[in-house]
C-alpha positions, 0 to 999 in steps of 0.5 A, a space after each residue: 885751525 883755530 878761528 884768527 883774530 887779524 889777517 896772517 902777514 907776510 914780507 914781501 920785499 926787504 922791510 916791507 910786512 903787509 897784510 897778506 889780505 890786502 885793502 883795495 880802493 879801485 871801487 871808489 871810482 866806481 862809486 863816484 861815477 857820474 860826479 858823485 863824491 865820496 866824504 873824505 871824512 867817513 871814507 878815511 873813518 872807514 879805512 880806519 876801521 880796516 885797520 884796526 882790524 889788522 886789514 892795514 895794508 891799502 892799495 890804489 892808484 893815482 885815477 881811482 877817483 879819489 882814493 889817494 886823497 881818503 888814504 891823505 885823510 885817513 894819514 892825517 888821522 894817523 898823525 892825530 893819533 885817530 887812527 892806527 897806522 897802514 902801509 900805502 901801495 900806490 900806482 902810477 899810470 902815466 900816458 906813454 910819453 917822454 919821461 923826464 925825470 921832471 915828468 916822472 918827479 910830478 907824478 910822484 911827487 902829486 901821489 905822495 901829497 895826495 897821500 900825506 905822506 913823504 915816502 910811498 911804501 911801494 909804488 907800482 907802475 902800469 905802462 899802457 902800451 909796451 910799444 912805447 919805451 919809455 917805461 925804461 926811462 920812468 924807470 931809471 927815475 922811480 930808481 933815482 926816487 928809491 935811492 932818494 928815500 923818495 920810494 921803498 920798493 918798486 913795483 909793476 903792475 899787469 907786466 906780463 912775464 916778456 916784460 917783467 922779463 926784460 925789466 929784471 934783466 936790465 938790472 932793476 929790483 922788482 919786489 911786486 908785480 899786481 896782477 890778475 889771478 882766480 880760478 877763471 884767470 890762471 894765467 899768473 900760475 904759468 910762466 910769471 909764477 915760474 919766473 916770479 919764484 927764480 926772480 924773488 918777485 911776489 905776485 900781488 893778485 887781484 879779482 879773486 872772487 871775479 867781481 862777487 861772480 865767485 861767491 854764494 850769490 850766484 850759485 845755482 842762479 841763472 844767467 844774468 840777461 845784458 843790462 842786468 849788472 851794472 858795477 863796472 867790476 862784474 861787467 868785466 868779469 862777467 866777460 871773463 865768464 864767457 871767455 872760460 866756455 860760458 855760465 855753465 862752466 863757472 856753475 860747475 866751478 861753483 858747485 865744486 867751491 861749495 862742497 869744498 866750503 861745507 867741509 871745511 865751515 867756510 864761504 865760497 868766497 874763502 874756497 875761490 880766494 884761500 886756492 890764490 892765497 895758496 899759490 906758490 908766487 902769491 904774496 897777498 890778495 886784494 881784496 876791493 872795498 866799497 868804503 862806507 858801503 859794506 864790508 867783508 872783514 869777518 869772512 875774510 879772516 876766515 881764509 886764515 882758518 883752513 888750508 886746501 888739502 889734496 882732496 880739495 885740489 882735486 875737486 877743484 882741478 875737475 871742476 876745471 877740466 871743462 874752463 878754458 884758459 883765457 888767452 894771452 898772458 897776464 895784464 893783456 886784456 889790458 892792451 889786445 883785443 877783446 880789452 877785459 878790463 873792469 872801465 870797459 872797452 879800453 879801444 878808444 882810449 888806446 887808439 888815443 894813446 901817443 906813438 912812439 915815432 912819427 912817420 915823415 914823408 921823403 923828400 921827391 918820392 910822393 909815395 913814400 914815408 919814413 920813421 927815424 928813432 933818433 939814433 945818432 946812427 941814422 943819419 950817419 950811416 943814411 938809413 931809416 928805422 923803417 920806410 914805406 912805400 905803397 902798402 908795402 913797410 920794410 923795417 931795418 935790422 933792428 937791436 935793443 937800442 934805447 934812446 941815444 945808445 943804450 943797450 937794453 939787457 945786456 947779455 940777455 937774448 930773451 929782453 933784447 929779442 922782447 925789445 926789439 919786436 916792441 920797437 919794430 911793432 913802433 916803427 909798423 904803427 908809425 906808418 899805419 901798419 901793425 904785427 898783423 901785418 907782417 909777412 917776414 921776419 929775419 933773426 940774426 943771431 950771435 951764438 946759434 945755442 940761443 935761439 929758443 928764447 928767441 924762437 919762443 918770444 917771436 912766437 908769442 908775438 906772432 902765434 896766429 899771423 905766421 910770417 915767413 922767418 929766417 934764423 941765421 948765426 952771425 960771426 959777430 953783431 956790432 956792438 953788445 948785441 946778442 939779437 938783430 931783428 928786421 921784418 916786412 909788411 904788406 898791409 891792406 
């Protein structure tokens, strides 16, 4: 191939051509850490700079310190004619709670005055704690705001499949989702890969050199001792190291990407990101700037310039063999237990994090608790969501119901069932209780020929606590219900 002079493009959703080597801004809050900030002016310089090179696709979130705001200062210079023009990916990462339109109109609305712009090209959302339901409400109003011209495209980030699942199902057009994916993390190659090309969905994938892990730098190095990274980016991905097996592994990937970058003149960072690039639901890599700092542009057009050939995979796949995968599926160290992310341990921030019901005590009975989701239902019929008593939590047969009465993917077990065990895992939390303390669970089931869907959800759910279960066929679920669910606890 001949040597490219701009980055190859691609369209991603109706309209909308970006960079397929996409311009990412998460280390501004890293470079402002301990109250330092950034100049608008040289950051935006910087940007400009990005995009002259053809690299003219920016993304960021609303808390990457003050990314939103270098990206309003660089859209003014575009106005002056300063600067040539970028499309703007944004995030919005809301704390889980009631999503008014007015809650979700504020977020938005701050995002594209921080920006300078009207319309956000594609705004992403990130929903912390998927136990929370309110995700369908911001929802149903990012869906207002696209309607509006408010918003071009839709876009999640780190859903995993069970949730971009049950988001596509009910009904709205997802273009994007961001997510994880390098040769230490190929979970997004799996199922969400899978479902992503059935769906029309792009993969926007981040960490592709593991925070520089998988680059020349450190090649045949030792092992870093404790302390001795300090970006909050290495720091994460220095855990997915040891996730894999450990630093031999990653050197024998190491090893593999440079006989593969020899062969073809390039670096091991084009190897590690032109394998992502190559996958099949990737619709572009991103690729983090330190604005100011120092930049990469030059290397990275070098992606366009070679293609992995069936030699090439097979060195990479061997190099492989010995990496473990990591567990979960994608965005999950974002919520579970060992929290990978490149802030940190997120366990305190997600203890902090509201809950979706209250727990209220009965009237009379000392002992007992209960939870109400405010269904017209529970008073009428006399029943709670769920009750405790001791250390013992009984949850009601429950159904994808949403709010006042909303039915949750109509006609599609698989997001009902996704639905349902979020809510029960709600109702447990409410009164100190969780999955893990589960011990039966009980599936009523409208046609019997759909049960593995269900099956395969309630066993990425409840893989490693095995509880008693139950699966019947029913006559006929009241209501437009495909799955009913109830479960028992003991905790302690």
């Amino acid at each position: 191939m001949t040597k490219p002079t701009i980055p190859d493009r691609i369209e991603i959703a109706p309209g909308l051509v970006i960079s397929r080597v996409v311009t990412g801004l998460w280390q501004v809050a890293d470079m402002e850490r301990g109250g330092r900030a950034l100049d608008l002016d040289r950051a935006a310089a910087a940007l400009g700079d990005y995009s002259a090179a053809g690299f003219d696709t920016f993304d960021m979130a609303d808390h990457y310190g003050s990314a939103e705001d270098i990206t309003g200062c660089f859209n003014r210079g575009v106005a002056a004619g300063r600067f040539k023009p970028a499309t703007v990916l944004t995030k919005w990462c809301p704390t889980p709670g009631e999503m008014t339109p007015e809650v979700v109109r504020a977020g938005v609305r701050r995002s594209a005055e921080r920006l300078a712009i009207d319309k956000i090209d594609l705004l992403q959302l990130h929903w912390w704690v998927f136990e929370h339901p309110a995700y369908l409400d911001a929802m149903r109003e990012l869906g207002a705001l696209q309607r509006e011209g408010k918003i071009g495209h839709l876009g999640l980030t780190n859903f995993d499949t069970d949730h971009l699942h049950l988001l596509a199902k009910h009904g709205y057009r997802i273009a994007t989702n961001q997510v994880c994916f390098s040769l230490l993390d190929r979970r997004a190659g799996e199922e969400m890969t899978e479902f992503c090309l059935a769906n029309g969905v792009k993969l926007l994938a981040y960490g592709t050199l593991a925070g520089g892990l998988l680059t020349e730098k450190w090649l045949g190095k030792a092992e870093p001792r404790a302390g001795e990274i300090h970006d909050w980016s290495k720091m994460k991905y220095r855990r997915f190291v040891e996730e894999i097996g450990g630093w031999g592994v990653l050197q024998e990937i190491l090893e593999a990407l440079a006989r593969i970058a020899r062969k073809h003149k390039v670096s091991i960072a084009n190897v590690a990101t032109r394998w992502v690039l190559e996958q099949p639901a990737v619709g572009a890599i991103i690729v983090g700037a330190r604005l100011g700092e120092s930049e990469h542009r030059a290397d990275n057009l070098a992606l366009f310039s070679f293609a992995l050939d069936d030699e090439d995979k097979r060195v990479i796949e061997a190099a492989l063999e010995n990496a473990k995968r990591i567990p979960g599926d994608c965005g999950q160290e974002y919520r579970r237990p060992p929290y990978l992310t490149a802030s940190g341990d997120l366990s305190h921030h997600l203890s902090e994090l509201p809950k979706a019901y209250q727990a209220v005590p009965v009237p009379d009975r000392p002992h007992r608790l209960r939870v109400d989701t405010g269904s017209v239902w529970e008073s009428v019929a006399g029943y709670s969501r769920a009750v405790r008593i001791h250390d013992r939590i009984l949850v009601s047969g429950t159904t994808a119901t949403h709010g006042g009465g909303e039915v949750v993917c109509k006609g599609d077990v698989r997001g009902q069932t996704v639905y349902i065990l979020d809510k029960i895992a709600a109702s447990l939390s409410a009164l100190g209780g969780s999955l893990e303390d589960v011990v039966r669970t009980r599936i009523f089931l409208r046609d019997a020929a759909q049960w593995e869907p269900v099956a395969r959800v309630h066993g990425r759910y409840f893989a490693d606590i095995r509880p008693a279960n139950t699966l019947v066929e029913v006559a006929n679920l009241v209501g437009d219900y495909d799955v009913e669910i109830e479960a028992e606890a003991v905790t302690g």
